[in-house]
C-alpha positions as CSV (number, residue, x, y, z in Angstrom):
1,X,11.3,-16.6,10.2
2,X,11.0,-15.7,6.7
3,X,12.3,-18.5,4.6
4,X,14.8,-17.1,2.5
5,X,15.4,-20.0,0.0
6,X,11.4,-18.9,-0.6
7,X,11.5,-15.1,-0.2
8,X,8.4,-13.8,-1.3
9,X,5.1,-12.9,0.3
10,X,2.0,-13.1,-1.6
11,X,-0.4,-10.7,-2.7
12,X,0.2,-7.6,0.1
13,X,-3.2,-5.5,0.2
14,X,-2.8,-2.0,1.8
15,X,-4.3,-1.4,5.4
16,X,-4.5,1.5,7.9
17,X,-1.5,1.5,9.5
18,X,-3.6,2.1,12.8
19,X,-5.4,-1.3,12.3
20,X,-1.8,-2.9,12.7
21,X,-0.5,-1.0,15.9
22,X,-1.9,-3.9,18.1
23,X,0.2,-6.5,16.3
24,X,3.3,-4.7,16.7
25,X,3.0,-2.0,19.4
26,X,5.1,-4.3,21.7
27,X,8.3,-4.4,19.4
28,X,7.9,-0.7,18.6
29,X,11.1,1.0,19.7
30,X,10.7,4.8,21.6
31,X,10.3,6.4,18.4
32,X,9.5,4.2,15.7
33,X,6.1,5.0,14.1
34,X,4.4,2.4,11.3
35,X,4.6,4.4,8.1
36,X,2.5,1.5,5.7
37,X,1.4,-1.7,6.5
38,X,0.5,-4.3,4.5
39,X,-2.1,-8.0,4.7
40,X,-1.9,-11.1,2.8
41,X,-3.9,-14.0,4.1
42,X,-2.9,-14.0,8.0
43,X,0.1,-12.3,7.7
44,X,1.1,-8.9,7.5
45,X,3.9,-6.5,6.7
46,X,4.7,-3.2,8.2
47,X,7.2,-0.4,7.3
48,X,8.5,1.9,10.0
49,X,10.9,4.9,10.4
50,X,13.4,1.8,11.3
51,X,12.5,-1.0,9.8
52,X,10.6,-3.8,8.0
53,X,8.7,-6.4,10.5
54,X,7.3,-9.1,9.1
55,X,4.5,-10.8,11.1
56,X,4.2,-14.8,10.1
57,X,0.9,-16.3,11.7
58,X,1.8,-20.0,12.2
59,X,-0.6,-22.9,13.3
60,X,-4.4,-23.7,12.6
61,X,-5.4,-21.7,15.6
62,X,-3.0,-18.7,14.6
63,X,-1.9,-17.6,18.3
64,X,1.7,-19.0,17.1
65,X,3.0,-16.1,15.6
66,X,6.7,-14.9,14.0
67,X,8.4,-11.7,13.8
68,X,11.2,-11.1,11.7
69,X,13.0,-7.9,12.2
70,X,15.2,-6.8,9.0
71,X,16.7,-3.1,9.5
72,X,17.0,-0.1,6.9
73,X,20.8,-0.1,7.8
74,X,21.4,-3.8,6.6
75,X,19.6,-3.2,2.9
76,X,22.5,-3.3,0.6
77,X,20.0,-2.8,-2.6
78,X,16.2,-2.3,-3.4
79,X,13.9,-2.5,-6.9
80,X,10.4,-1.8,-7.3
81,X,8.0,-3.4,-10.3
82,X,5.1,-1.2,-10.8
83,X,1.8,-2.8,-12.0
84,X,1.2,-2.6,-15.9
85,X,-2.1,-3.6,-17.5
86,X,-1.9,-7.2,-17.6
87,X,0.2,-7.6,-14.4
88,X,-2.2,-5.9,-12.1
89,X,0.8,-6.7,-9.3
90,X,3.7,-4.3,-8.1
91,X,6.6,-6.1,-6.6
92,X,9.7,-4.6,-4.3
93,X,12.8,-6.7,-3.9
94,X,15.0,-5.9,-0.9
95,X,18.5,-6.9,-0.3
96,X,20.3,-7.7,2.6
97,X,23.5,-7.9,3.7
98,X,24.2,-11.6,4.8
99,X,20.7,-12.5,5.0
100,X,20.0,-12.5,0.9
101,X,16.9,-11.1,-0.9
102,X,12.9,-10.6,0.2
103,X,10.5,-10.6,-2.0
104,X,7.2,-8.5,-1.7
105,X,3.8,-9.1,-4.1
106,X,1.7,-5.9,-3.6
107,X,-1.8,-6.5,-5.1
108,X,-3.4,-4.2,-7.1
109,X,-2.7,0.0,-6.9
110,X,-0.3,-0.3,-4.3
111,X,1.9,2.9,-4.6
112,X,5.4,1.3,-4.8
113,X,7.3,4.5,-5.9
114,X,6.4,5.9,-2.0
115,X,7.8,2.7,-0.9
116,X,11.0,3.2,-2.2
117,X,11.1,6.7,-1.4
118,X,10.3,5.9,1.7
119,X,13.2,3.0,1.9
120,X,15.3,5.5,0.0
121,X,15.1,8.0,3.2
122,X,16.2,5.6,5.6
123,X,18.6,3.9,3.8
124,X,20.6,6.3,1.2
């Protein structure tokens, strides 16, 4: 589960969101398509038409692994950071009700204004 005293995942680099169907193909719901998805070290991020899934790879072998669900509908607010010169990172900041706030560190040109057009869409 996310640890949300320590919301934030580092450093999110961009990846086909095909690449990630086998991760998460089993959770899909009838419907639900991967718009972006997102790798740090061992774990990744997606985005779909419903929700945010966060995939926590636990253990030194890996084949432990966590999902945490968080839906469009429970975001009560949202911000985006774009990257500036010196702070090559973008960051997005999600609220949720009763859950609190996750933190996402996007490295390098990571197109943050899409993401919050596309959270924008599902939630406003």
């Amino acid at each position: 589960m996310i640890d949300f005293q320590n919301p934030s995942f580092i450093k999110l680099s961009r990846v086909d969101p095909a690449n990630a169907d086998g991760q998460f193909a089993s959770l899909l719901l009838d419907g639900e398509q991967i718009m972006m998805a997102f790798r740090g070290m061992r774990d990744m991020v997606v985005f779909t038409t419903k929700r945010i899934i966060a995939l926590n790879v636990q253990g030194m072998t890996g084949k432990k692994k966590d999902f945490t669900s968080l839906p469009y509908n429970r975001i009560q607010a949202f911000s985006v950071e774009t990257a500036g010169t010196f702070d090559r990172d973008a960051e997005l900041e999600v609220y949720f009700s009763a859950l609190g706030k996750v933190k996402f560190e996007f490295a390098g040109s990571t197109d943050v204004a899409y993401l919050a057009k596309l959270i924008g869409h599902y939630v406003l």
